[in-house]
Each structure stands twice: as C-alpha cells, then as structure tokens.
C-alpha atoms as one frame of an Amber mdcrd trajectory, in Angstrom:
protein
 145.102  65.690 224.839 147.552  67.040 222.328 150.081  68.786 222.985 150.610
  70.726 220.299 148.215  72.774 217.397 149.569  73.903 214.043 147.476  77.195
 212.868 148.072  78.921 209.521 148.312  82.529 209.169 146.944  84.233 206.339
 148.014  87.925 205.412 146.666  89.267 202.224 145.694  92.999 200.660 142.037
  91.514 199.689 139.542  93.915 198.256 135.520  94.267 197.450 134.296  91.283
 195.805 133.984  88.399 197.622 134.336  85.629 195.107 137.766  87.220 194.185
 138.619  87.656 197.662 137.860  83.768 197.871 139.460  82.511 194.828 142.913
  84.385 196.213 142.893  82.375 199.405 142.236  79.777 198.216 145.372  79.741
 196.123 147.648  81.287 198.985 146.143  78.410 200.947 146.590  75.668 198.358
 150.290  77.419 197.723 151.720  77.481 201.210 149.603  74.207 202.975 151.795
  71.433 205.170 149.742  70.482 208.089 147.843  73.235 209.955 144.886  72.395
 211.619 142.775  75.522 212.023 143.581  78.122 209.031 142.997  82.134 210.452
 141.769  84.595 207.522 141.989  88.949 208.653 139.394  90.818 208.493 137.548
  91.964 205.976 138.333  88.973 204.190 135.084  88.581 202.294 134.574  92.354
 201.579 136.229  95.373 202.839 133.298  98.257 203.899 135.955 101.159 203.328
 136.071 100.262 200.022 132.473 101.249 199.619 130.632 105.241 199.591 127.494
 103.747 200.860 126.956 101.042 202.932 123.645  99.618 200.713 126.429  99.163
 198.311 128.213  97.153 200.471 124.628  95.247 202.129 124.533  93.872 198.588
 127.929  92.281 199.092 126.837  90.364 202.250 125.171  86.806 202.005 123.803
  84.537 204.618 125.610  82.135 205.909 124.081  79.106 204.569 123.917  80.566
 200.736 127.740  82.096 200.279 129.454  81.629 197.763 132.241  83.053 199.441
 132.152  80.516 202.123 131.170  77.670 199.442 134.582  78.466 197.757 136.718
  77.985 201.495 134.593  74.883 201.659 136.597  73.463 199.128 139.603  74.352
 199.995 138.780  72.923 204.305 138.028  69.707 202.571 140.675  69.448 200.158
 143.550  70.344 203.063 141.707  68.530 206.045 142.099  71.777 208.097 139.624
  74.286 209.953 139.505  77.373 208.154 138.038  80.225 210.472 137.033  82.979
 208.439 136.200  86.927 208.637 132.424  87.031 207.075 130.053  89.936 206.519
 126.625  88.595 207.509 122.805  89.282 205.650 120.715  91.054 207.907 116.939
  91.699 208.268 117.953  95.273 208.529 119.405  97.097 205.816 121.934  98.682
 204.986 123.693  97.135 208.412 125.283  93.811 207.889 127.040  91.510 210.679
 131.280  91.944 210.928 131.170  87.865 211.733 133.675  84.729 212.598 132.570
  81.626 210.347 134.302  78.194 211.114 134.588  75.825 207.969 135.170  72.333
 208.993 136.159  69.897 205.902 133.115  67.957 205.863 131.229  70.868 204.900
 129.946  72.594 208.494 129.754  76.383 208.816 129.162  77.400 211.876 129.149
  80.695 213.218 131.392  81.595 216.176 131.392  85.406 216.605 130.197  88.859
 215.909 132.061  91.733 216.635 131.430  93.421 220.142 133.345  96.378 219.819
 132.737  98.550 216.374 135.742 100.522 215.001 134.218 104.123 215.657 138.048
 105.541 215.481 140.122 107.438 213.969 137.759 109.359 211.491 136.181 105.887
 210.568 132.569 104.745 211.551 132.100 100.739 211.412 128.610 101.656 212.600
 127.437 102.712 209.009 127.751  99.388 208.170 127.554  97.041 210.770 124.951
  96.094 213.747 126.569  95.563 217.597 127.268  91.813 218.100 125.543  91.172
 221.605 127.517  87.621 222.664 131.395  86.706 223.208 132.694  83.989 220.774
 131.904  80.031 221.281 135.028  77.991 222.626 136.217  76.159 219.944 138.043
  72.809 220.728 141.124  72.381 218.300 143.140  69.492 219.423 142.215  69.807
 223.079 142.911  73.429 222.747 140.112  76.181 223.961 140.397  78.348 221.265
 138.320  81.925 221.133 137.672  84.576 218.960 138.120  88.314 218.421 137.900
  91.081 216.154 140.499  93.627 215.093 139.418  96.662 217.738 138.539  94.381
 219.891 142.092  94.299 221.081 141.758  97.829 222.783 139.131  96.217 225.150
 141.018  94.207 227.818 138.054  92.858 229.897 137.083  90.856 226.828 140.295
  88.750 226.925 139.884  88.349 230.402 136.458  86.691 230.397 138.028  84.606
 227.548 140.784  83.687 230.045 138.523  83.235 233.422 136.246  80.825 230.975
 139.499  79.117 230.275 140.722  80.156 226.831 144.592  78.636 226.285 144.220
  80.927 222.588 142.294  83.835 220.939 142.282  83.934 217.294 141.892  87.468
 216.004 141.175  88.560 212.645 142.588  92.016 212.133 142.285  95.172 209.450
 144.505  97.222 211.384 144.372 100.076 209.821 147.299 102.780 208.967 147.914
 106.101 210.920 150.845 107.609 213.047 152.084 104.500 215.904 149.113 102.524
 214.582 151.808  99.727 213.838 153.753 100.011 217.205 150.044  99.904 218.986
 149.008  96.407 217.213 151.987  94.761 218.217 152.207  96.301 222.285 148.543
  95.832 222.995 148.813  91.999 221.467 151.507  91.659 223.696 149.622  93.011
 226.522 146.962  90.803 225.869 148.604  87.452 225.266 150.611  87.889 228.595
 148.186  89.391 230.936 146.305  86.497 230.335 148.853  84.192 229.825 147.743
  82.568 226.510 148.904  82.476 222.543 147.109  85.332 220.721 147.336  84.963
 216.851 147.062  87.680 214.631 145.497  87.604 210.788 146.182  91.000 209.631
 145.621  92.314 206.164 148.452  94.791 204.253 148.449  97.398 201.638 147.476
 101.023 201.250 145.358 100.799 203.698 146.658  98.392 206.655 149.597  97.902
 208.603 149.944  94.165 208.349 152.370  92.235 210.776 150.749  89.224 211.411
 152.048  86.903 213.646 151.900  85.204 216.644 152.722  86.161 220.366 152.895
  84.128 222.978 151.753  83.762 227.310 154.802  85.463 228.249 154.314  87.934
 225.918 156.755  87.700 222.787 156.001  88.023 219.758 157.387  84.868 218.497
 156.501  85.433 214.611 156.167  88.132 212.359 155.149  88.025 208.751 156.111
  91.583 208.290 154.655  94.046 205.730 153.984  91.297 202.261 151.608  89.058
 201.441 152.195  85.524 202.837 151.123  82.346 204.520 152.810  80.808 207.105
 152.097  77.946 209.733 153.241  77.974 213.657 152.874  76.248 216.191 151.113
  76.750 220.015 152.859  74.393 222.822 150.753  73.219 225.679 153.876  73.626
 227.803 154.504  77.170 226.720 150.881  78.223 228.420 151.629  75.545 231.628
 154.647  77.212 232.464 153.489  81.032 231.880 151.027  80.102 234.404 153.243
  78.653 236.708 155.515  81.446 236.407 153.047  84.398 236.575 149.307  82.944
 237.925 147.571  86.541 237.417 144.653  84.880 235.730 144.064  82.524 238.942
 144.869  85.444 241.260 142.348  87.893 239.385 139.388  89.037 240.879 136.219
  88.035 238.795 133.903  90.609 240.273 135.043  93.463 241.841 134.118  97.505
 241.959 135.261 101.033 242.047 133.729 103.158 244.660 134.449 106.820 244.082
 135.419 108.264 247.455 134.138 112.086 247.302 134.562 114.056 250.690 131.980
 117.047 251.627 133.710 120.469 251.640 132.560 123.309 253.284
C-alpha cells in the first residue's frame, strides 16, 4: 500500500462549448504535468448551464458518455500523461431539457467510467440547477488510487455534512470535489470554512477543483484531516500538483477518533409537554 498519492488541481474560467473547454485542459494539463496520478477538473468543466437562457440550449450541449467528444479529447491527454483524469461531465438524458451534473473517471487505456451524479442541486442564491439538471439518486463509487479510498462530490454538496460522513463511515481517506463556487457577499470565506469543516470532522484530505472569473470565486486547493488548508491556488488560472500522506490521515485519527466514536444511526425525539 502506498503511502503517498500525487493529485493535480485544475482551476480554469472555462465557458459553453465543450470541445473548447477540452482543448484548454488539455493544454493546462500538458503545460503544468510532473507525476500526478489522478488529475481533478471543477465543475462545469464541459459546459457551464449559467451561461445558457434556456436549458434545451444547453441539453444540446450534453453527450452520452460513451460518444463525447469532450471526454474523447481528456482521453488523450490520460493516456499521453499516464494519470487518472476525473472529470465534471454534463450527461444525455432520456428526458429533455434535464441533463445529468456527472463525475467521469478517464483511465489512460481508454475507460470512462462514471462515478457520480450530483445529490444535492444548487437551488441558491437566486440560481435554480433544477432547470437543467435531474436529482442524482446514489453516493459516488470508491475509487482506489494507490491504495487510497477516494470519493466524490459536487460543489453544493459541501453544505450537506451527512454526505461526508457516510463517505467517512464507508471508509473514505479523500473526497474529490469539483466546485463552481459561485460569487456573492462571504461566498469565498464560506468555501474555504465549510471545506475545512469537512476535511476535519471527518478526518480526511478534501481537494478542491474550483473554477475563477466573473462568475466564481476560485481558491482551489487542498485541506487536510486536521483541517488546514494546506494549498491555495488563489484567484488565477493554474495547475498545480500536491500531495496526500497516509500518515497525515493515521495520525488525525489517532489524535481526534470522532469518525470511530460517531454514532451511525441515531434520532431526534422532539420532547413536547401538554399544557393546560
């Protein structure tokens, strides 16, 4: 079992078109590459559905997984680095004008497999994911990268704690989120405490793929089980590599077991007492 995985952070203002939005990084890929071995892309990284006036507009930018060419261009670039590259993808469905807000893992000998659909839509802040996108109904696979048990989330998904709790209880040591966090008043000060929050609560590495521009906040990074934020890639464009130590996560959970001391069913019961 390794001890260590290398995962490369990509933070990029892409926009509509997804061959563009493949071709670009590609090239910040190709540009930046040393040895990762999982690459994580933000959100929206195929298409972006705010970007869009009606969501049958943006249905036609979606494409089934086995017939991208959005996920055809990655392709090349997994096999030409040797690394993972787990992307943001917006899924065909049988039910226009919804699409799926979906995780894809590229593997370089060609594999796409999907690992995720967003749980939680974005229904915030004056903005309605829910024109455009369908529930997903099942948390993400476990991924094994380098004896690692990697999982995934998406972006909003960070407000919901009991989702990175199940990922811990079913032994996660990192979540991999892909984020378009978008702009508004704190909105950058609330990425950074509630990845914090999550990373430490449950005592694992959470790494953040964030995009940046007129719309997003960026800051990208990574935190870690104790809850630092050991990385930032700040407000720019950029792709970096870090690293995730197996004896970072052993000794958060020596030092603070709240994942093995957790409860994994419990209840509220709402005392009311009778007046009168």
């Amino acid at each position: 079992m390794s001890g260590e995985m290398v995962v490369g952070i990509l933070q990029a203002n892409l926009g509509g078109e997804p061959v563009e939005n493949a071709l670009k990084i590609s090239s910040m890929v190709r540009n930046g590459f040393k040895r990762a071995d999982i690459i994580l892309t933000p959100e929206y990284s195929m298409a972006n559905p705010f970007r869009f006036n009606d969501p049958r507009g943006f249905y036609e930018k979606s494409e089934a997984i086995g017939e991208s060419r959005f996920l055809s261009i990655l392709e090349k670039t997994a096999r030409e680095t040797g690394s993972l590259i787990l992307t943001h993808f917006i899924e065909k469905t049988s039910t226009p004008p919804k699409t799926r807000s979906s995780s894809v893992l590229i593997t370089p000998d060609g594999e796409r497999r999907w690992v995720y659909s967003k749980i939680h839509l974005f229904n915030a802040y004056g903005f309605r994911e829910s024109d455009f996108f369908e529930e997903g109904s099942q948390i993400s696979v476990s991924l094994n990268v380098k004896g690692f048990a990697v999982r995934v989330a998406i972006c909003y998904d960070l407000r919901f704690p009991e989702l990175f709790r199940l990922y811990a209880w079913e032994g996660a040591d990192v979540v991999l989120l892909h984020a378009g966090w978008v702009k508004g008043y704190l909105k950058e000060g609330q990425l950074d405490f509630l990845a914090r929050a999550r990373a430490h609560e449950n005592t694992l590495y959470l790494v953040v793929s964030n995009q940046v521009g007129e719309l997003f906040t960026g800051g990208s990074g990574l935190y870690s089980p104790l809850g630092y934020k050991i990385y930032d890639l700040g407000f720019s464009e950029k792709y970096v590599e870090v690293s995730i130590e197996r004896d970072e996560i052993a000794l958060a959970r020596k030092l603070i077991p709240v994942v093995e001391q957790s409860r994994a069913k419990w209840s509220i019961r709402e005392k009311r007492e009778r007046v009168g």
